[in-house]
C-alpha positions in Angstrom: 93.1 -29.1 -2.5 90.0 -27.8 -4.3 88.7 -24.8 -5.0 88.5 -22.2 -2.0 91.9 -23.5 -0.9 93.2 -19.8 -0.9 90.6 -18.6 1.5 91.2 -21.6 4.2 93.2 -20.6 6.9 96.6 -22.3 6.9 95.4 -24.4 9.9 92.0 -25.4 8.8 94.1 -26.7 5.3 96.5 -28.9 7.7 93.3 -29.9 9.7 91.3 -30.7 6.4 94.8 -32.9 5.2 94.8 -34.7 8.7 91.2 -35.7 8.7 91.3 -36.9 5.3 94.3 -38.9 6.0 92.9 -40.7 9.1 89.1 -41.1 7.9 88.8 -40.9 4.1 88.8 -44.6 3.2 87.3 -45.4 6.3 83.9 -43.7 6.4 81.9 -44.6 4.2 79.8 -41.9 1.2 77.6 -44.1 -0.8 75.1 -41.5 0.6 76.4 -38.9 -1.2 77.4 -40.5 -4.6 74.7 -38.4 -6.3 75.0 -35.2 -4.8 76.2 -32.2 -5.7 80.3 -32.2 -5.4 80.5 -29.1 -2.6 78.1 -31.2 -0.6 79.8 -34.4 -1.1 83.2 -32.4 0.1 81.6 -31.1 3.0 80.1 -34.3 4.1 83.5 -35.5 4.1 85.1 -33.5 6.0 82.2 -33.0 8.7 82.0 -37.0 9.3 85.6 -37.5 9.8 85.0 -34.3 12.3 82.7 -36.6 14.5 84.8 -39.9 13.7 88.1 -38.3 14.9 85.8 -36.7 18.5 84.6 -39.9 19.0 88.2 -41.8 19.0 89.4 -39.4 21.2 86.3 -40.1 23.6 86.2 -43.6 23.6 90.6 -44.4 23.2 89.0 -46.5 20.3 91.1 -47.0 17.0 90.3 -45.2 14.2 88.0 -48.0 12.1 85.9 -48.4 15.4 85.2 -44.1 15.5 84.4 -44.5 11.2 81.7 -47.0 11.8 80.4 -45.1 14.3 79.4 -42.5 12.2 75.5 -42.2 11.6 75.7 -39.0 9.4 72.6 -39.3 6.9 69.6 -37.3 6.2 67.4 -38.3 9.1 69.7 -38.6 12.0 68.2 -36.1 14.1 71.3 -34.3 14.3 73.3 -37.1 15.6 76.6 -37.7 13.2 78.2 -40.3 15.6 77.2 -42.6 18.3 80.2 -43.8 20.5 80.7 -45.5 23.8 83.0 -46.3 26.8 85.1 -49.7 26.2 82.9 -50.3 29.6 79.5 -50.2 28.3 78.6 -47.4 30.7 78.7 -44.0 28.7 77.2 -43.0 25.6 78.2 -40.1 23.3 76.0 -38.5 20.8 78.1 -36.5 18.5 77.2 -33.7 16.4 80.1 -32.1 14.1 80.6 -29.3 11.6 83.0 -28.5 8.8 83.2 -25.0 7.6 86.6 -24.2 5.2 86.7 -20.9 6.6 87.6 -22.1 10.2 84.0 -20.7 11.5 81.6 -23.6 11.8 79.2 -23.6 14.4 75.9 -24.5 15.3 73.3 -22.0 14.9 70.3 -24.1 13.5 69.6 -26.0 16.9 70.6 -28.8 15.6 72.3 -29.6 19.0 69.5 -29.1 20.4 67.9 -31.4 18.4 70.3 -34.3 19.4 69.6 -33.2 22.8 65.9 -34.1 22.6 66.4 -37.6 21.7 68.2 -38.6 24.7 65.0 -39.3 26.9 65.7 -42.9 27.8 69.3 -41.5 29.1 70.3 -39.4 31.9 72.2 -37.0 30.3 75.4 -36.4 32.4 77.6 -33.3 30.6 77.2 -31.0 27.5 80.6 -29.3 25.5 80.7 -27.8 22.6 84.3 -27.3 20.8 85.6 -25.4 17.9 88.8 -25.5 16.3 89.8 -24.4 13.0 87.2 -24.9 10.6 85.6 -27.6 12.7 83.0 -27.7 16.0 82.0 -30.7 17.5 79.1 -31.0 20.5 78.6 -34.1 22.5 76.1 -35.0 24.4 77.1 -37.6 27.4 74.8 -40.3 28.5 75.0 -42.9 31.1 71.9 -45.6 30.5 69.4 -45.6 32.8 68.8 -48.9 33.6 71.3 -52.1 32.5 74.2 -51.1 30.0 75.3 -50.6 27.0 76.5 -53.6 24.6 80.4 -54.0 24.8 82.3 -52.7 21.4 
């Protein structure tokens, strides 16, 4: 389980064991190979976060959420990109993984993701939390034309 386990809240550990299960082998960390290991761990647990929000949005299986997942360095605090089985909607995901079961977002970095929509029409907000996770989506509908078909 790592170290810290005894500090995770029992739900955030069955969470954390879920996540893993559905997304580990799926999403990819080449990214990450070099990093420091507590980064690496968080990484993979704050991807399959916005993997596992954008399945649930879309009613996509689970490879199609994993290789939606845009997570890097210079993502303008986009983690995800997903989209209706229509074409017509758009969600920009932003996730966070905290093993305490407190994970927010404080740094703006919604916000962020929120200013990069200009060519969209941004059509709802949320912000979640659960258990050691929070996930914010941003919902667009194109402006003009649509979106590719998965």
């Amino acid at each position: 389980m790592g170290k810290g386990a005894q500090s995770m809240p029992l739900e955030v550990q069955h969470l954390k064991r879920a996540l893993l299960r559905e997304f580990q082998d799926r999403i990819s960390m080449e990214d990450f190979e070099q990093r420091d290991p507590t980064e690496r761990e968080t990484a993979l647990l704050s991807r399959p976060v916005s993997a596992k929000a954008a399945r649930i949005l879309a009613d996509c299986t689970s490879d199609e959420a994993a290789a939606w997942v845009i997570d890097g360095w210079d993502d303008f605090g986009i983690d995800c990109v997903a989209f209706s089985a229509s074409g017509s909607e758009l969600w920009l995901i932003q996730a966070k993984w905290k093993d305490t079961g407190t994970a927010g977002f404080d740094d703006g970095g919604g916000t962020q993701a929120g200013t990069r929509t200009e060519e969209a029409r941004t059509t709802a907000t949320s912000t979640t939390s659960t258990s050691g996770c929070s996930c914010s989506r941003i919902a667009c509908t194109a402006s003009s034309g649509s979106l590719p078909a998965r």
